[in-house]
C-alpha positions as CSV (number, residue, x, y, z in Angstrom):
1,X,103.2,108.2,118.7
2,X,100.7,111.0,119.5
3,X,97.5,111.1,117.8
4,X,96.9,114.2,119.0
5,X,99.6,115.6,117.0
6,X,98.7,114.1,114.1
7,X,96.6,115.7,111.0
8,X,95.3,114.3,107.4
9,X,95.5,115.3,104.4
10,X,93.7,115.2,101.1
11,X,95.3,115.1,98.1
12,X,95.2,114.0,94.6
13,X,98.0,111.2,93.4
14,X,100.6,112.3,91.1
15,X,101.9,109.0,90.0
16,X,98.5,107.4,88.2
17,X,100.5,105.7,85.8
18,X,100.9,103.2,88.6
19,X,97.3,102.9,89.6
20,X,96.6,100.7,87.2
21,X,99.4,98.0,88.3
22,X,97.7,98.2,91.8
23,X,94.1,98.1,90.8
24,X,94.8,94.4,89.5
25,X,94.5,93.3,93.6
26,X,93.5,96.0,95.0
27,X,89.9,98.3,95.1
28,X,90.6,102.9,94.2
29,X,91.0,103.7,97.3
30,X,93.5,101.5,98.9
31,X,95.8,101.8,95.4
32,X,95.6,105.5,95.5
33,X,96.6,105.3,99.6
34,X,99.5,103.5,98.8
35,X,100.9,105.7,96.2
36,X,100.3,108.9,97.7
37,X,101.9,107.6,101.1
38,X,104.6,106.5,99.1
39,X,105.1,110.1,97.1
40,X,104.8,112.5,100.3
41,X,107.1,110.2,102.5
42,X,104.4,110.3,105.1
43,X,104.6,108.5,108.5
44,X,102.7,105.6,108.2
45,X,99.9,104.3,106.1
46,X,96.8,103.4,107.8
47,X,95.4,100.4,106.5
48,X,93.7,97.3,107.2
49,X,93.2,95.4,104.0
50,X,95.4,92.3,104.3
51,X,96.8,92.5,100.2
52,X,97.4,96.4,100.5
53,X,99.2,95.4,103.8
54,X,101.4,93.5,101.9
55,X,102.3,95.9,99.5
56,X,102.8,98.8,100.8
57,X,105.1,96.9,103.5
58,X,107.0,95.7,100.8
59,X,107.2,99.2,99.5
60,X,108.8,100.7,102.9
61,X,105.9,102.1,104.1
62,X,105.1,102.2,107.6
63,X,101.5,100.6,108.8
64,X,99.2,100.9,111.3
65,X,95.7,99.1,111.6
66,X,92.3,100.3,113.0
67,X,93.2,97.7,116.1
68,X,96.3,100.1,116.5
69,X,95.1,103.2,116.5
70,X,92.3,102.4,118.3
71,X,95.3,100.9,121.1
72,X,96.9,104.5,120.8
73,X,93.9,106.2,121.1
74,X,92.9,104.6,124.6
75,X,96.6,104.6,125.6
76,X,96.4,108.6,125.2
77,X,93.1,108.7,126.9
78,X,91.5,109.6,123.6
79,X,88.6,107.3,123.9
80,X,88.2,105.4,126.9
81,X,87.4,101.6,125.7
82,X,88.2,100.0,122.5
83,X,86.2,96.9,122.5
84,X,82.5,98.9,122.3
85,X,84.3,100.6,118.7
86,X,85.4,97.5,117.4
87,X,82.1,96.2,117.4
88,X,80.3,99.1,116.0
89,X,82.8,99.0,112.8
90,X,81.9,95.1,112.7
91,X,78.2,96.3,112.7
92,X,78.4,98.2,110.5
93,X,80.6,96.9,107.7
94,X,83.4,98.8,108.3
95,X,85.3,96.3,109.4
96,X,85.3,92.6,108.6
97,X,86.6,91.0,112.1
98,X,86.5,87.5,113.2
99,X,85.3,87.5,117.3
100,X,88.6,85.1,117.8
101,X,90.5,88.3,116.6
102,X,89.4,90.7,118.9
103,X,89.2,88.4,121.7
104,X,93.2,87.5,120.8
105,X,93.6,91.1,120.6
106,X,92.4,91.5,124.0
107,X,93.8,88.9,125.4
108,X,97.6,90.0,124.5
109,X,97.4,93.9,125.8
110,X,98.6,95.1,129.2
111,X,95.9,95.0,132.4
């Protein structure tokens, strides 16, 4: 995957009468993720929100997280560390990240 190549859109949902159904677990923005990724076909999904994960596995949709892009990004020489980012999102409430996590996530990539 190439983030480079890659480009994001905005665009309203078609399907509302399903937003409701999702709104029971899930907060606007997450539901309305999950059915426009599901209308346009797109890619992948980006999410990190562990019930929305679910879900939008479930419906076929592809899913990356913030550890994975961030991964690709340093892979393409995009950004040149990953850990100094993750931190900053746990600062400041981006991201809700337990330290065992990221060290895990650390620990498994390639030297």
């Amino acid at each position: 995957m190439r983030l480079k190549n890659l480009f994001f859109i905005k665009q309203d949902i078609q399907s509302k009468q399903f937003l409701g159904f999702l709104r029971k677990d899930l907060d606007e923005g997450e539901s309305e993720a999950i059915l426009l990724a599901k209308e346009i076909n797109a890619d992948f999904l980006i999410i990190d929100e562990r019930i929305g994960l679910k879900i939008a596995k479930n419906e076929g949709i592809v899913c990356l997280g913030t550890f994975s892009i961030l991964r690709i990004a340093k892979e393409e020489n995009i950004i040149q560390e990953v850990k100094p980012l993750l931190y900053e999102l746990k600062n400041k409430g981006c991201i809700f990240l337990r330290l065992i996590y990221i060290s895990q996530y650390f620990s498994s990539l390639p030297k």
